[in-house]
N, C-alpha and C positions, 0 to 999 in steps of 0.2 A: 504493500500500500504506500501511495507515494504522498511526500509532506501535502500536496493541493488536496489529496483526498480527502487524510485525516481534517484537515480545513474545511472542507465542506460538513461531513458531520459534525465537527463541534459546534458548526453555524446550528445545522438544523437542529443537534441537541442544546444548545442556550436559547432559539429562538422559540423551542418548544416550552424552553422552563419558565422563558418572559410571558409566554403567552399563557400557559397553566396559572403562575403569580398572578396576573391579572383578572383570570375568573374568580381565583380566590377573593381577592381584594373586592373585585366586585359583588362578589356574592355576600360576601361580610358584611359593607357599606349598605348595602339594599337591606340586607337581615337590621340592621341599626336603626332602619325607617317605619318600623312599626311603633318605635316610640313618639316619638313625633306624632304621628298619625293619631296615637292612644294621648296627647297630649300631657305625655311624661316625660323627662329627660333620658338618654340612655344610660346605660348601667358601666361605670365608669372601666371594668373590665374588659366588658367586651368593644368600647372605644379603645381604649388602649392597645386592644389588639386589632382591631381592623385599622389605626392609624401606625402600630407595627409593620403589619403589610405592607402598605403606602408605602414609606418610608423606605422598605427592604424593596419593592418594586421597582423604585425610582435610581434605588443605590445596587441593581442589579443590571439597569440598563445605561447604567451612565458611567461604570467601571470595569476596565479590562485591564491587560496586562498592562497598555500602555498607560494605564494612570486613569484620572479623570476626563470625561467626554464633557465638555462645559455645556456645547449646544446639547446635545441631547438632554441632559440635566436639565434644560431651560424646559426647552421643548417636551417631555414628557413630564416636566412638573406643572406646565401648565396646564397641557392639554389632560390629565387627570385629571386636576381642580377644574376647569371648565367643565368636562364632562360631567362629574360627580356633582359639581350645583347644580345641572339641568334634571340629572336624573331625583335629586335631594328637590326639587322644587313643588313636587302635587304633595307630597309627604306633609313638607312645610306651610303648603297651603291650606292644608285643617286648619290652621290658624290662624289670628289675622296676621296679614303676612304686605309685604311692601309691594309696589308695583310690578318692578322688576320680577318678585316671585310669582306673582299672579300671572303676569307673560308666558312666564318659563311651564307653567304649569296647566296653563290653557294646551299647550301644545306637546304636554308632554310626551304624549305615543308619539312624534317624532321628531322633539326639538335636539334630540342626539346628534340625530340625523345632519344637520348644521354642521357639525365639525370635521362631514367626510371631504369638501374641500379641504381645510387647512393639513385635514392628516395623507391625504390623497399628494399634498404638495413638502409637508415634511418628510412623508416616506421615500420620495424620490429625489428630494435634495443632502439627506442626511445619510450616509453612507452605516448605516449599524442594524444588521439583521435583529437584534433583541429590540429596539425600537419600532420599528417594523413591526414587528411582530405583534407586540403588545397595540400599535396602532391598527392592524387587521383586524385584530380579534375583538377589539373594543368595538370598529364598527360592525363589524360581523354581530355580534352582543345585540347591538341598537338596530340593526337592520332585524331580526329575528324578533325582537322587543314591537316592532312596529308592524311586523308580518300578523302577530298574534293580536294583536291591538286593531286592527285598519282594516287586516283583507282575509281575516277570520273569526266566526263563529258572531258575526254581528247582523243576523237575521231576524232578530226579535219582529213580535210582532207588531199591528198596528193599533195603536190603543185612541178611542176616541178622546177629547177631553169634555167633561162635565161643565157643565155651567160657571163653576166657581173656580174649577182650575183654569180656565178659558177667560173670565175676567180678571183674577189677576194677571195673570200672562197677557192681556192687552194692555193693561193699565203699567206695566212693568216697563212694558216693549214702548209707552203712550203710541202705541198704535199699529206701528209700524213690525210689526213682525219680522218681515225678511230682513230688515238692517237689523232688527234685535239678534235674529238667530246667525247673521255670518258675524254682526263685532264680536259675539262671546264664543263664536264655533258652539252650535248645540246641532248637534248631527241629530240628535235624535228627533228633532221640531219639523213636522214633514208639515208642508202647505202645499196643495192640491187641488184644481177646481175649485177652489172656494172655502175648500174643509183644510179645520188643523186636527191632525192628529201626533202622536207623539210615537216612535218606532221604540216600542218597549226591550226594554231588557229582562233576560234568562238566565236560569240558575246555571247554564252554559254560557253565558255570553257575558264580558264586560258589564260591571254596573254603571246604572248613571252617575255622571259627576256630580254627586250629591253635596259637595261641599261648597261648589259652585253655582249649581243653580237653586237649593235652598238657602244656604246661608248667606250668599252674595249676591244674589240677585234677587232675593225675595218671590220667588215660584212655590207652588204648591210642590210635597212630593209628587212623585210620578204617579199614575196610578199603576205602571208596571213595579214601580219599587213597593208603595204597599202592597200590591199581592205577595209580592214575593215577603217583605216582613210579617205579614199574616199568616203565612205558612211557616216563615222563621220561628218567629215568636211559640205555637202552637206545637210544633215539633220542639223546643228546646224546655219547653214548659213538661210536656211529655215524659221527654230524657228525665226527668227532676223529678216526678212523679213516681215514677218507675222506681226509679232509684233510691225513694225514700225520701230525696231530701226537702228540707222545710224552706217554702221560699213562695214571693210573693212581687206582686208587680211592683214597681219602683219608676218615682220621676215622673217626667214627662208621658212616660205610658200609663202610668195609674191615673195622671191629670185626664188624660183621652178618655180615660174608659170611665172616670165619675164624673167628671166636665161635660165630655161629649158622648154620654149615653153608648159606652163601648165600642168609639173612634179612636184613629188617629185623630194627633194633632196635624192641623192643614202641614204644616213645617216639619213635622215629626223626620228625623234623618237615621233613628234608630231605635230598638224595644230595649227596655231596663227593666230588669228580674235581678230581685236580689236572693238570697241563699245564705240562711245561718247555720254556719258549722259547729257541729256537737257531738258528743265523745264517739259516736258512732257515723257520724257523716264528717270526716275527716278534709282539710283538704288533699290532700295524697289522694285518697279516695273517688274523691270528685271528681280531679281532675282528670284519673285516670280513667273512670267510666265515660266522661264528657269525651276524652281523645281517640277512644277505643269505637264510641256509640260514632262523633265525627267521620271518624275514619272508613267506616263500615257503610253512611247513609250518606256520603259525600259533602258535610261540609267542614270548614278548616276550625279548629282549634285554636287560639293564641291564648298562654297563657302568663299572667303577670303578677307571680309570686309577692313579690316586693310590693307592690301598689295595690294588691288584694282584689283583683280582677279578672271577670275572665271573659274572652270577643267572641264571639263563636258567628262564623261568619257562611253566608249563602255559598259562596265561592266553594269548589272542592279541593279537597289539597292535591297539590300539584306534585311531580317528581321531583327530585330531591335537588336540582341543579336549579330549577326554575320555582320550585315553593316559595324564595321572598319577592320572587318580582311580583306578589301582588301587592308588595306595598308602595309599588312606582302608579299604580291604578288610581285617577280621583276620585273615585267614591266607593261606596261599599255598605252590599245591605249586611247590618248584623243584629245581634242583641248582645247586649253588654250585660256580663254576671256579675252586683257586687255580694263582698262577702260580708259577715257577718258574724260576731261572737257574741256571745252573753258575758257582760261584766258588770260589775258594782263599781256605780260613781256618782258620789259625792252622799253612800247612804240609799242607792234608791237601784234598782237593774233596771238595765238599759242593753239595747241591741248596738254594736258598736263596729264601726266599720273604720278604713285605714286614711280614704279620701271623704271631703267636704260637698257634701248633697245640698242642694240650697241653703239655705239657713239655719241649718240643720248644727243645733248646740256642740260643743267642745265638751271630751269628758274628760273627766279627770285622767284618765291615763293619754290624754293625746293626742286621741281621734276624734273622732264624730257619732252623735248618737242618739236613737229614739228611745223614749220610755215602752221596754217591754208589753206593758197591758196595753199599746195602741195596737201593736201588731200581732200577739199569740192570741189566742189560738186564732191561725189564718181561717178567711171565709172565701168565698168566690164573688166573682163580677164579672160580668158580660164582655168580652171585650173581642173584636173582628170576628163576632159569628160565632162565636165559642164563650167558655166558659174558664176562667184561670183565676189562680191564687192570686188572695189580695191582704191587706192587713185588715186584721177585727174591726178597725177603726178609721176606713180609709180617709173621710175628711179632717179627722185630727190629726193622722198623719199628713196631708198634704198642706195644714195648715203649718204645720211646725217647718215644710221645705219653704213655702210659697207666701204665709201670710193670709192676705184674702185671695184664694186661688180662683174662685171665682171671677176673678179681674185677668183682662185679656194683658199677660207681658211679652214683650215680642222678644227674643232671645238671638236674632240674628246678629252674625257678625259685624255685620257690614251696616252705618248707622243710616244713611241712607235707601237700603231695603226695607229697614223696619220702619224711616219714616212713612215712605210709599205704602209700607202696608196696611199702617194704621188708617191711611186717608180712602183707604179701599174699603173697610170693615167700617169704615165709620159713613158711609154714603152709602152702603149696600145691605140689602135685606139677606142675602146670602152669607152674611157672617155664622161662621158653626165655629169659631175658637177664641 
């Protein structure tokens, strides 16, 4: 074997290893976006280690025998941080989030896409096969990211809209529809002869961008996304059942189902079911029948030890290289599990959880927490067509989140949606929330 041979293979074995590091890296940073999304910080661990990778990625393509590659250093430090904000940008948009992110995240199924010039022109000006490498693969990444996003499985059907979702959506758009639906990209807002309908989303198919066109634009949910939270909610209430454990509706979904006679709220972006653990309904327990029942009837699991929660989403879990890319996704049907223990504070038992529920008092160890006798022993309430756990006392309980719940409070991000909304409900006989 002659010196140019052994040359060539050590190209294609480092260009292999640049480009292996980099799905790592990538897959890491993506798995890190479900915090964000859960509106938690990430777990300083596992930062640490996906900005390990980075690090060691950068410092695998920019160092050979002959020392330091400067350009390539530039050039691959940037273009990972550019890349990695576009892809960090629908993540960051659950929240409210600056211009710039709202851009990046409007177009996220393919704003990756944007850097195959630059990397199209680094790779043929820059003389380093592990550069290369890692710049193919990254667009390779984002081309595949957009195949699955764009040019499959987005056949949903077509959903008329009702009277009330049909008025805000005019009033949103003041009129004009098609310039409403190309400035924000709402693929799904089909106009027709005359008719608007809405091309629904599938427990196969992309959800709608729920963070965007509920919390930022002031839209009613879809009515494809309630169905599909109606069967959400029903089926995870089920699982609970089943299983023994004690638990009841929570939040915003409990307001729906005593507020609005066993509704969603018009805005509703997800169901909340809480669950008290007891010497026998473990979390260990829980969460392993919740990942076990998930896994068997196709939907995803996320679970969040630390913050005492758990997602349980429509979506089904994917194979093992592509399960976090749903957190590059804008929106997402699920139900959110909180938990619950029984503790004594300040003298009196109380149900106590780890995160802050509306209004919801401080106890003495910490957390957050209701007086026991509002919520044991659970009763039922009517809510999407069925019947599911509620606390003994659901309007005391909703007073202790809400105050007078009764009173319509708009909870949109965006202060402008909620102004527009109020001037809708407050001029229309069609108000239900």
């Amino acid at each position: 074997m002659t010196g140019s041979d052994v040359s060539i293979y050590v190209g294609i074995f480092t260009a292999a290893v640049a480009s292996a590091l980099y799905v790592a890296t990538y897959r890491s940073f993506v798995y890190l976006l479900r915090y964000p999304r859960n509106w938690t910080s990430p777990s300083l661990p596992e930062s640490l280690a996906t900005g390990a990778l980075a690090v060691f990625l950068v410092a695998f393509v920019s160092l050979s025998a002959d020392g330091l590659d400067i350009l390539s250093l530039v050039v691959s430090l940037v273009f990972i941080t550019a890349l990695f904000i576009i892809i960090a940008a629908p993540a960051y948009a659950f929240q409210p989030a600056s211009r710039p992110v709202e851009f990046l995240a409007k177009h996220g199924d393919y704003a990756g896409l944007w850097l195959l010039g630059p990397a199209l022109i680094a790779g043929l000006t820059i003389p380093n096969i592990k550069l290369q490498a890692v710049l193919v693969t990254a667009m390779a990444v984002e081309a595949m990211w957009f195949a699955r996003q764009r040019l499959f499985g987005q056949v949903g059907r077509l959903y008329p809209l009702n009277n009330r979702d049909l008025s805000v959506l005019k009033t949103q758009a003041k009129g004009d529809l098609e310039a409403f639906r190309r400035r924000h990209h709402i693929r799904e807002l089909v106009l027709a002869n005359g008719a608007v309908s809405w091309r629904g989303c599938e427990k196969s198919t992309a959800p709608c961008a729920f963070n965007l066109y509920v919390n930022r634009l002031g839209l009613n949910t879809a009515p494809c996304c309630r169905e599909q939270m109606k069967d959400l909610s029903h089926y995870v209430a089920g699982c609970l059942s089943k299983m023994g454990a004690v638990h009841w509706l929570e939040g915003g979904s409990l307001l729906g189902a005593i507020r609005e006679n066993g509704a969603l709220l018009d805005w509703e972006d997800d169901v909340d079911i809480s669950v008290l653990l007891t010497a026998d309904m473990t979390w260990d327990r829980l969460t392993a029948r919740l990942v076990e029942d998930g896994a068997r009837d196709g939907y995803y699991v996320d679970i969040f030890k630390k913050n005492g929660f758990i997602s349980i989403s429509a979506d089904p879990p994917r194979r093992w290289l592509f399960r976090p890319e749903r957190n590059r996704m804008r929106g997402e049907i699920r139900t959110d599990i909180a938990i619950y223990r029984q503790v004594v504070s300040y003298g009196k038992t109380v149900l106590e959880r780890c995160s802050k529920k509306g209004a919801m008092p401080t106890t003495e160890g910490g957390g957050f927490g209701v007086p026991k006798d509002i919520v044991l022993p659970t009763t039922t309430t009517p809510f999407l067509g069925g019947e599911i756990a509620c606390p003994s006392q659901p309007g005391a309980y909703l007073e202790i989140l809400y105050g007078n719940f009764q009173k319509i409070e708009y909870t949109y991000l965006d202060p402008a949606a909620a102004e527009t909304r109020a001037e809708i409900d407050a001029c229309s006989d069609l108000t239900s929330v």
